[in-house]
C-alpha positions in Angstrom: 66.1 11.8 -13.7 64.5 11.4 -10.5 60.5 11.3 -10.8 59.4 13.4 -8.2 55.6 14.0 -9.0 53.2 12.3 -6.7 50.6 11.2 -9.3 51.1 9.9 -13.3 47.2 10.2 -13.6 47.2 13.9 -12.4 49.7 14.5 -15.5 47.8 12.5 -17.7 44.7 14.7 -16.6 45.9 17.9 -16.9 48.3 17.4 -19.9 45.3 17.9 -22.2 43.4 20.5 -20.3 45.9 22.8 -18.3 48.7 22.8 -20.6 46.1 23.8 -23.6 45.2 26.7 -21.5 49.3 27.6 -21.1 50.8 28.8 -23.9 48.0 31.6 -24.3 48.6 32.5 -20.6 52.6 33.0 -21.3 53.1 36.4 -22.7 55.5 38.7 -23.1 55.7 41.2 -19.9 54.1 44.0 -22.5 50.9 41.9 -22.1 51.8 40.5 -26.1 52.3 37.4 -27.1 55.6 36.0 -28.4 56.2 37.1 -32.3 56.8 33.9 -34.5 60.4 34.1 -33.9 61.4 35.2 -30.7 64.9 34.8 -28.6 65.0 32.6 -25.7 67.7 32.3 -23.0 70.3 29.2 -23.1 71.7 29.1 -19.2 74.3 26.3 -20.7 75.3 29.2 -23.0 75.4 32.7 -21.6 74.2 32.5 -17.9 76.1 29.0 -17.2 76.4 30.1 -13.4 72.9 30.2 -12.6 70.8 27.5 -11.6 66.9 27.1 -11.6 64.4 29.0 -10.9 66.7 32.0 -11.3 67.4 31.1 -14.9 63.9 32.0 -15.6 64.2 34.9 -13.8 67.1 36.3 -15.2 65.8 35.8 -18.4 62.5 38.0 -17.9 65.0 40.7 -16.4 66.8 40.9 -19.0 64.4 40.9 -22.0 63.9 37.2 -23.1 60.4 36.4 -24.5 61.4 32.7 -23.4 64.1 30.2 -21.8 65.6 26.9 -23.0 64.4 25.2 -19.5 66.0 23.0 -16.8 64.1 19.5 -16.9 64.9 18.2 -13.6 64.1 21.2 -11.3 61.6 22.1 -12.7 59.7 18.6 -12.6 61.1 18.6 -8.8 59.3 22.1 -8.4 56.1 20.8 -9.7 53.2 21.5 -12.4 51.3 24.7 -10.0 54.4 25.8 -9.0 56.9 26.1 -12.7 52.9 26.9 -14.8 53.1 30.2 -11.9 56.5 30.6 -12.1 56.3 31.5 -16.0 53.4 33.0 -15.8 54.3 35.7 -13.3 57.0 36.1 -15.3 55.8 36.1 -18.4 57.9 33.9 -20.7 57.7 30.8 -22.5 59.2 27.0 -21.7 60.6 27.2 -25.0 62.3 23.7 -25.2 63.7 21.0 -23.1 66.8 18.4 -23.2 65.4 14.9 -23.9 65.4 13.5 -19.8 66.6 9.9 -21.0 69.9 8.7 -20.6 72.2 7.1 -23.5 69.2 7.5 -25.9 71.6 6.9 -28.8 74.1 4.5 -26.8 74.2 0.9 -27.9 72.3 -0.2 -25.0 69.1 -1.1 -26.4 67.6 -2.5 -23.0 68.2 0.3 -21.1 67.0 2.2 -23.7 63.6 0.5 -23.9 63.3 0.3 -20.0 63.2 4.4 -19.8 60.5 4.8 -22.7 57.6 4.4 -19.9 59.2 7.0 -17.8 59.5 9.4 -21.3 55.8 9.2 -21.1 55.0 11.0 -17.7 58.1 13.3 -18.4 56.4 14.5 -21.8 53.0 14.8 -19.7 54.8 17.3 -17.6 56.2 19.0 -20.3 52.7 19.4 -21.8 51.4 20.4 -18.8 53.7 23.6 -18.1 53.2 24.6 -22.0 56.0 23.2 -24.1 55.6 21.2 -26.4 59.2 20.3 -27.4 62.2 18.0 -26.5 65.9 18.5 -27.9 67.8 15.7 -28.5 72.2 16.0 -29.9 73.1 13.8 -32.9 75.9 12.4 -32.6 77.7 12.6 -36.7 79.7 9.4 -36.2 78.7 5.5 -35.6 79.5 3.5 -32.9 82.6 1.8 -32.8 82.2 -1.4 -34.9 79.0 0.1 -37.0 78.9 1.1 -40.6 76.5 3.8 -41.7 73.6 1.7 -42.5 73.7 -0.4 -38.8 73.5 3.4 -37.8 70.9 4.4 -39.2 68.9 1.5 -38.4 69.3 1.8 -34.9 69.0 5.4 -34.5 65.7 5.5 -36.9 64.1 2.9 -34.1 65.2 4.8 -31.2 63.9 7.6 -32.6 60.7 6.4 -33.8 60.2 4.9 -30.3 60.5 8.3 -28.7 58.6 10.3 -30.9 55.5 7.5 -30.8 55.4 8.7 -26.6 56.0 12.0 -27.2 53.4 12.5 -30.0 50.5 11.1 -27.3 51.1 14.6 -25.7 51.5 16.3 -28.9 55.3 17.3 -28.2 57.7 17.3 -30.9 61.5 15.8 -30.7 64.2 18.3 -32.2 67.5 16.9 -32.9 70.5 18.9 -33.4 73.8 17.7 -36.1 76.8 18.4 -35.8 78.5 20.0 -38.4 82.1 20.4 -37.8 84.8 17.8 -38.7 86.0 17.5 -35.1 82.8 15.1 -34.7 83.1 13.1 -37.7 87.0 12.8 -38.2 88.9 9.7 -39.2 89.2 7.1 -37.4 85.4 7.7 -37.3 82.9 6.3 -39.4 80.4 9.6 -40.4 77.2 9.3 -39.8 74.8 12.4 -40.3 76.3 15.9 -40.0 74.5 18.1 -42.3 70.8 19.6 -42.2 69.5 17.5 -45.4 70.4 14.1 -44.2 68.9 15.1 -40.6 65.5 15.9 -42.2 65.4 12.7 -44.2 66.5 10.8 -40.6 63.7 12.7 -39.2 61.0 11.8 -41.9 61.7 7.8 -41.7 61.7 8.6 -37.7 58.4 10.1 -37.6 55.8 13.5 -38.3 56.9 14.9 -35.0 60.5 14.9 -35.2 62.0 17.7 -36.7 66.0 19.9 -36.1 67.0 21.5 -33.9 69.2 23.9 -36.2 72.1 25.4 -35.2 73.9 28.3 -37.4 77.1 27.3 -36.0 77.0 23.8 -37.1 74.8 24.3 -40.6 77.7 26.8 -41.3 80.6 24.1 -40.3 78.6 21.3 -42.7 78.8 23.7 -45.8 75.1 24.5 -45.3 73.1 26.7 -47.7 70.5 28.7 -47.3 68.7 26.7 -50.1 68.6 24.4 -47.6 66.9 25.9 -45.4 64.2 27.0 -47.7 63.8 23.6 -49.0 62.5 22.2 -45.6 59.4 22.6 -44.4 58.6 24.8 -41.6 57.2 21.2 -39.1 60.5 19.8 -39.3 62.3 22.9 -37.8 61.6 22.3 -33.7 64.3 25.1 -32.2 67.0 27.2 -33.3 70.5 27.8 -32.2 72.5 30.9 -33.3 76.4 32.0 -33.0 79.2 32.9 -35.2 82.5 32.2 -36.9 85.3 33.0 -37.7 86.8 31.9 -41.4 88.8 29.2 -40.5 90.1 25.8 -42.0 87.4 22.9 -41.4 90.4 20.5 -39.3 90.7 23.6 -37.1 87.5 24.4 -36.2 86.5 23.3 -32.4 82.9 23.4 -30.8 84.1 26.4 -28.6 85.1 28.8 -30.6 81.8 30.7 -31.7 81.2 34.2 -31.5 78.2 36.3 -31.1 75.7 36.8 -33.8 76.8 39.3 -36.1 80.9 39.0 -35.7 81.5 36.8 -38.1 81.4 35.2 -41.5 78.1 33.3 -41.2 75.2 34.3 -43.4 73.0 35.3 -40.5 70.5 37.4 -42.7 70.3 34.8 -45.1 69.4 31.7 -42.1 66.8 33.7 -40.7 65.8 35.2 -44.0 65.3 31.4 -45.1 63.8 30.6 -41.6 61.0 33.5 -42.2 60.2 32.1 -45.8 59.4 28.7 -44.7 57.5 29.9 -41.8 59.1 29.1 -38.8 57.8 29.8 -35.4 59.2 28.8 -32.2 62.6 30.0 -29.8 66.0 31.1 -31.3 68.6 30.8 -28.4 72.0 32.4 -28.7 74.1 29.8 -28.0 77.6 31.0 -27.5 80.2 28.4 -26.5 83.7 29.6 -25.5 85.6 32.5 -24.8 83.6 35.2 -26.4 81.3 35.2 -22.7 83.8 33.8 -20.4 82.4 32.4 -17.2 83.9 35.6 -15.1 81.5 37.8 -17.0 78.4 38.3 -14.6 75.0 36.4 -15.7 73.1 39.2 -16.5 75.6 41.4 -18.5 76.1 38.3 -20.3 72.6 37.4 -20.8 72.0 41.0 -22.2 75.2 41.2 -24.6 73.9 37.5 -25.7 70.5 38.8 -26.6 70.9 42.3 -28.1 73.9 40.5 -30.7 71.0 38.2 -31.5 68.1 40.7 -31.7 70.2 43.1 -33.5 70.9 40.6 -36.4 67.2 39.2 -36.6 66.5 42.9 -37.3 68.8 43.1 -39.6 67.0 40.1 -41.4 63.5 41.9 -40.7 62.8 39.1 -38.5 62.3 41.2 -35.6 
C-alpha cells in the first residue's frame, strides 16, 4: 500500500482526539445511531463493480447503517476528506482488510519490515472511526510445516500485529475457513473451526478476536454452543450467507446463497450472537452465482441487505 499522507505526526495527533469524536458523529441518516448489530455493505460481495468513494455511497442509498471500507483509497483520499465523506453520509467505517502484504507467508523479514508502516495505517484507521482490521486464516500449514511450526509462527505474527494495532485501540479480526476445500489432503490442517481460532486468538493477544463467518462456521460443523461459549471481545465482525445441504468434498467457496435460502441455522447464530453481546457490522457476504456480476450494484446491494435484515428479524436481532 502506497502511503500517501503527508504527515505520521498529524495521524498520531489526531488518532486520539478526532477519531474519539467519530464514531458519535456517524449515525444512521434517521439522526440514530447504529443498533448493536447492524448490516454493513461488502463491495467484494454484492456491489463488486463499484469502486471507492461510490461504495460508500451506494451503501447509504440503499439502506446500510455501515460499509466494509476500501483501505487504499480511502487513505489516498485523506483523514478531512473520508471523516466528511461518512459523515455526510451517515454510516460507519465498519472494518478494514489488514493493509500488509503476506502477513501469514513464510517471509519473516518482509514481514517484520511492514510492521512500522501497520502503525500509521492503524492511526488512520483510528482517525476516520474504525477501530478494526480483518485479517483471512489460512486452515492449512505451509508446505513443509507440521501443526505446531504453524502455530508458532502465526501466534508471533499475530502477536506482533496486534501489539501496533492495540497503541490505537483497534482490534485484529481473523476469519477461518471452514470448508474441506482449504484444508484437503495433501494439506497439513491447521485451524478451521471457531474454537481453535479463539484459543489462536487468546495466546495472540486481548485485541484479537474472529471475524465469523456463517458460511464457514456452518462448513466446520459449527454449533451454536459455540458461539455462546465465546465471549463477546473476541467476536471483531460478522459475515453471513447460506447453503445448500451438500456433501463436505463438494462444497466450494462460491457457492453461498443469500441469508435465509438455505440450511444454515441463521436464527440460532445471531440468536447466539445477541446472548453474548455482540456489537459491531454483519455484512452479507454472498460469493457466487446467487448475485452474478450482470446484476446492477444497487439492486444487488438491496436484495443483499433485505435477505439479511429479514433473517436478523426473524432472530429479534433487528
Amino acid at each position: 500500500m502506497a502511503d500517501i499522507l503527508d504527515r505520521r505526526d498529524f495521524l498520531t495527533r489526531s488518532a486520539l482526539g478526532a477519531a474519539a469524536l467519530a464514531l458519535p458523529q456517524l449515525r444512521s441518516r434517521t439522526g440514530a445511531s447504529a443498533p448493536a448489530m447492524f448490516v454493513s455493505l461488502p463491495p467484494w460481495a454484492v456491489a463488486r463493480k463499484v469502486g471507492w468513494p461510490e461504495q460508500a455511497r451506494l451503501a447509504a442509498r440503499v439502506g446500510y447503517k455501515g460499509i466494509d471500507w476500501a483501505f487504499g483509497p480511502a487513505k489516498a483520499a485523506g483523514v478531512d476528506a473520508t471523516r466528511a465523506l461518512l459523515a455526510e453520509l451517515g454510516i460507519v467505517p465498519t472494518i478494514v482488510n489488514l493493509p500488509m502484504s503476506g502477513t501469514l507467508g513464510p517471509d519473516d523479514a518482509a514481514f517484520d519490515a511492514q510492521l512500522p508502516a501497520l502503525a500509521d495505517d492503524a492511526a488512520f484507521c483510528r482517525a476516520i472511526g474504525c477501530s478494526r482490521f480483518q485479517l483471512v486464516l489460512g486452515a492449512a500449514t505451509l508446505e513443509g510445516q507440521s501443526k505446531a511450526e504453524r502455530w508458532t509462527q502465526v501466534q508471533r505474527r499475530l502477536s506482533a500485529v496486534a501489539a501496533v494495532l492495540a497503541k490505537q485501540d483497534v482490534r485484529l479480526g481473523l476469519e477461518f475457513l471452514g470448508p474441506l476445500v482449504f484444508r484437503a489432503a495433501p494439506r497439513v490442517p491447521f485451524v478451521w473451526t471457531l474454537r481453535e481460532t479463539l484459543a489462536l486468538c487468546e495466546a495472540a493477544g486481548p485485541n484479537v478476536g474472529v471475524t465469523l463467518d456463517a458460511w464457514h462456521w456452518h462448513h466446520s460443523g459449527g454449533a451454536v454452543a459455540d458461539i455462546r461459549a465465546a465471549d463477546a471481545s473476541r467476536i471483531v465482525h460478522v459475515h453471513v450467507s447460506d447453503a445448500r445441504a451438500m456433501p463436505p468434498e463438494e462444497v466450494r467457496d462460491d457457492m453461498r446463497l443469500l441469508p435465509g435460502e438455505g440450511v444454515i441455522d441463521l436464527v440460532g447464530f445471531f440468536g447466539a450472537l445477541q446472548a453474548i453481546g455482540y456489537r459491531g457490522g454483519v455484512a452479507p457476504e454472498t460469493i457466487g452465482p446467487r448475485i452474478p456480476d450482470t446484476m446492477p450494484p444497487d439492486e444487488s446491494a438491496r436484495i443483499a441487505l433485505e435477505a439479511t435484515t429479514a433473517v436478523m428479524k426473524k432472530a429479534g436481532v433487528a
